[in-house]
C-alpha positions in Angstrom: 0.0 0.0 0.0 2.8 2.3 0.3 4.2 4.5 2.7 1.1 7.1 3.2 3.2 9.5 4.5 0.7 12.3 2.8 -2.7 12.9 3.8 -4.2 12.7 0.6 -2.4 9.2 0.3 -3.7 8.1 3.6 -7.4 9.4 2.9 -7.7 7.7 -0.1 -7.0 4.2 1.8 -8.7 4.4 5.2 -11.4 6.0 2.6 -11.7 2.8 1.4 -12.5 1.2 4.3 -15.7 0.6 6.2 -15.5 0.1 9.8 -14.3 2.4 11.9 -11.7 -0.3 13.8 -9.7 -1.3 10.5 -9.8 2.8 10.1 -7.7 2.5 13.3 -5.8 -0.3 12.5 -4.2 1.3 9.3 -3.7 4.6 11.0 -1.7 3.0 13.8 0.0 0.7 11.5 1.0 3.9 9.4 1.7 7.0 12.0 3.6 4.2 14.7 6.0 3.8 11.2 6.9 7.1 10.9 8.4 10.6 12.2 6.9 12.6 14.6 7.3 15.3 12.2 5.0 13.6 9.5 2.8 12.1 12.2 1.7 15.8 13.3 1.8 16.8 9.5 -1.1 14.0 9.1 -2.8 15.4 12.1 -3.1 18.8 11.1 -4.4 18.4 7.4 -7.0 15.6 9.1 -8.1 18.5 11.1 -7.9 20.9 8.7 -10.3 19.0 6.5 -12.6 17.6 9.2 -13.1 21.6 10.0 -14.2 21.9 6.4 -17.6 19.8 7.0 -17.1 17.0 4.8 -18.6 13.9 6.2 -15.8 11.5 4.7 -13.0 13.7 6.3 -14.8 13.8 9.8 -15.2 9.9 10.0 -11.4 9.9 9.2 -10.8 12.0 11.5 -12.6 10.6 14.4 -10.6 7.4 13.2 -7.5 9.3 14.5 -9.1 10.5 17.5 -9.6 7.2 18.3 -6.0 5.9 17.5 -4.4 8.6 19.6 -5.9 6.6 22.6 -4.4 3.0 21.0 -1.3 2.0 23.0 1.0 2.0 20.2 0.9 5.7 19.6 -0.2 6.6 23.6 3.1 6.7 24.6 4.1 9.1 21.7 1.6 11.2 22.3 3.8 13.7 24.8 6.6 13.6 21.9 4.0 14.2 19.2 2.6 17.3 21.2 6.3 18.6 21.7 6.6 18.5 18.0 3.4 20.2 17.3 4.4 23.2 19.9 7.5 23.8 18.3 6.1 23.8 14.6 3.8 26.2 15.4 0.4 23.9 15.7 -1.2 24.9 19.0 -4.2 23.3 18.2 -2.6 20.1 17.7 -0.5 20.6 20.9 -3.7 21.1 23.3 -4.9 17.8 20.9 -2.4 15.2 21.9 -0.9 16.4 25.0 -1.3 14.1 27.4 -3.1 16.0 30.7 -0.9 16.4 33.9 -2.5 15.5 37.2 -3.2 19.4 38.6 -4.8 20.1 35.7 -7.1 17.1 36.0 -10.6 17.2 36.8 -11.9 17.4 40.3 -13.0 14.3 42.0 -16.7 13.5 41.0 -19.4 14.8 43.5 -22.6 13.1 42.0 -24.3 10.5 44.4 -25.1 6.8 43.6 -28.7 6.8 42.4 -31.8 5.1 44.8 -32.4 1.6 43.6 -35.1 1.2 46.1 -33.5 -1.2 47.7 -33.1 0.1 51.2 -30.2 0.0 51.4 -27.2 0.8 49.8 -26.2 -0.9 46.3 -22.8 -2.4 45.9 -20.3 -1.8 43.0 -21.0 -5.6 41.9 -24.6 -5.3 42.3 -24.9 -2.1 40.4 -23.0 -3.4 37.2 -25.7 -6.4 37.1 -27.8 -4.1 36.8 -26.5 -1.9 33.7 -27.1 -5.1 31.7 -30.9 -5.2 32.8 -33.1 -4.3 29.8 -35.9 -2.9 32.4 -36.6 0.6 31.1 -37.1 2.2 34.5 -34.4 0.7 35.8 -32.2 1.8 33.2 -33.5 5.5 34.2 -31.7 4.7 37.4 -28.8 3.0 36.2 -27.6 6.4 33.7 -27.6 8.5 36.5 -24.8 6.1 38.5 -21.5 8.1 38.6 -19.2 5.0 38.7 -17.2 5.0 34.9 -17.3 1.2 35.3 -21.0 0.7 35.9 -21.3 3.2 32.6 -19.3 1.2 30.1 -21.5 -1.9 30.9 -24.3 0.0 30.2 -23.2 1.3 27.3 -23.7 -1.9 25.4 -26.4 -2.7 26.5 -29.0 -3.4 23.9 -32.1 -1.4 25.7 -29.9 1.8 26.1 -31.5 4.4 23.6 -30.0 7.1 22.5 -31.3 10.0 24.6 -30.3 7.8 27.5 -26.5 8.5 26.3 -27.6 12.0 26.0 -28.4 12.1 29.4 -25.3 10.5 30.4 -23.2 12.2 28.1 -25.4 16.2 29.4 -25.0 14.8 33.5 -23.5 17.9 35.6 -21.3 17.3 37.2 -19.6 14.4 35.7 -16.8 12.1 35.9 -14.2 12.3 32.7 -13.7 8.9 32.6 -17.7 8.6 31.8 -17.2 11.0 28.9 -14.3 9.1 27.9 -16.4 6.0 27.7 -18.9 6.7 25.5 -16.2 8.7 23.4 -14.5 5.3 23.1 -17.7 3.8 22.5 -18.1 2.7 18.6 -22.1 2.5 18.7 -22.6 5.7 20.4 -19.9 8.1 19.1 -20.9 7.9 15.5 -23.8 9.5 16.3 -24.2 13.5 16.5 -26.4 14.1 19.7 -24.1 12.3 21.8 -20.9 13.4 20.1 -22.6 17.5 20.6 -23.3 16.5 24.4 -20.0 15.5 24.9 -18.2 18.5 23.6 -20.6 20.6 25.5 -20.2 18.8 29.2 -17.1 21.3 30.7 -16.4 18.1 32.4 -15.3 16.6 29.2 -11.4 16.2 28.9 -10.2 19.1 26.7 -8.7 16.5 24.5 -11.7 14.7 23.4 -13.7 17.9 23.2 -10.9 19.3 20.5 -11.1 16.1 18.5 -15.2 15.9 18.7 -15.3 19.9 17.8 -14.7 19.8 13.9 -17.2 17.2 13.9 -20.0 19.4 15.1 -22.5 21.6 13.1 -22.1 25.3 12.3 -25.3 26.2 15.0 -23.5 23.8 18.3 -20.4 25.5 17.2 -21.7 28.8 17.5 -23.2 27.9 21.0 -19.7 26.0 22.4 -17.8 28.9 21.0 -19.6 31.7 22.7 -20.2 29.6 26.3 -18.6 30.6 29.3 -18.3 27.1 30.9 -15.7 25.2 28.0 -12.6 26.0 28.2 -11.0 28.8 26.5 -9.0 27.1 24.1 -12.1 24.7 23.2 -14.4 28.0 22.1 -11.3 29.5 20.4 -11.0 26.1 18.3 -14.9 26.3 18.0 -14.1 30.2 16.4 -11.3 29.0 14.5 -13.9 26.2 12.7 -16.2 28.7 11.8 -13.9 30.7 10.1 -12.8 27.9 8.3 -15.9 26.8 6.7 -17.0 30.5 6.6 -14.0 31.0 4.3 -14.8 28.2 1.8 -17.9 29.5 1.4 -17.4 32.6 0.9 -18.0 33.9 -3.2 -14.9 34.4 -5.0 -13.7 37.4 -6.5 -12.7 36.1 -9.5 -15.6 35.9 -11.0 -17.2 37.8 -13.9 -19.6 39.9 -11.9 
């Protein structure tokens, strides 16, 4: 297949593949092969084109979000966002830099939901219960807190979408939830869940960036203008406007 050290190259073959995972596959196979140099190269023109709307670029780009968290290029993902500082790509750096402890969410304060038990619900007992397909007590089970108790009940077949919504909205939160339904191939393909995410301050800045070009021009207006993301998440937000604002804006070399 060739090096694929260019984006173009590299489009045209995860372009030709279907599922998300052998998207993965190739891009791990490809960027653990090469520079750091050309790996942030690859990362900036798949942002670039993701920002640009089209719906081929975005999937391949949200193939890359999901590599970054693959162990084979986890581990590189400091040296990549050393690379990206000092060419210049600060939106790549706040991307793939790894978070440091301070800077870290603060420990979740949301309560363990009433079973109606009585009593309180162990650990154990409450991820039984994220595999139950008993609609109210599903509406319990998305309100648990516990990351572990969420990623069972994220494949579970009864979940609905506005249940991940809910999850995904949940004030505040733990990261590690977000995380999981980021990581989560059923549920991050679709747009309500993908907006919810970006939108949740407790989000990790990280995911939000690589979920933002993804987003339509009206939730990007809204996350760029709201007080409670980050700063550098609503300047990204701008920064995608302007970039589709740009390519559709008429040209002046036309005849009229």
């Amino acid at each position: 297949m060739g090096d694929a050290r260019s984006f173009g190259d590299l489009f045209r073959l995860l372009a030709s593949l279907d599922e998300l995972e052998m998207r993965v596959g190739l891009l791990c196979e490809r960027m653990a092969a090469i520079a750091n140099e050309d790996a942030v190269s690859l990362l900036s023109e798949a942002h670039q084109s993701a920002a640009l709307g089209g719906t081929e670029a975005q999937r391949v780009f949200l193939a890359m979000g999901w590599a970054l968290f693959d162990p084979r290029l986890q581990e590189r993902r400091a040296e990549l966002g050393e690379t990206a500082r000092q060419a210049g790509l600060h939106h790549i750096v706040d991307i793939v830099m790894p978070l440091t402890e301070s800077e870290a969410a603060p420990e979740n304060r949301r309560r363990v939901p009433d079973f109606g038990r009585g009593r309180p619900v162990t650990l154990g007992e409450r991820k039984s219960l994220a595999r139950t397909h008993d609609r109210a007590l599903i509406q319990r089970v998305v309100r648990d807190p516990h990351p572990d108790v969420v990623r069972i009940l994220l494949g579970n077949p009864s979940l609905t979408e506005e249940d991940v919504v809910h999850v995904c909205a949940t004030r505040p939160n733990d990261p590690e939830v977000l995380q999981a339904v980021y990581r989560h191939r059923r549920w991050v393909v679709r747009y309500r869940p993908r907006n919810a995410i970006v939108r949740n301050p407790d989000t990790p800045l990280d995911i939000a960036l690589l979920l933002a070009p993804l987003l339509r021009e009206r939730e990007l207006r809204e996350a760029a203008t709201s007080s409670e993301l980050a700063p550098s998440l609503r300047l990204s937000c701008r920064q995608i406007l302007e970039t589709r604002s740009a390519r559709s804006a008429p040209s002046d070399d036309g005849d009229g």
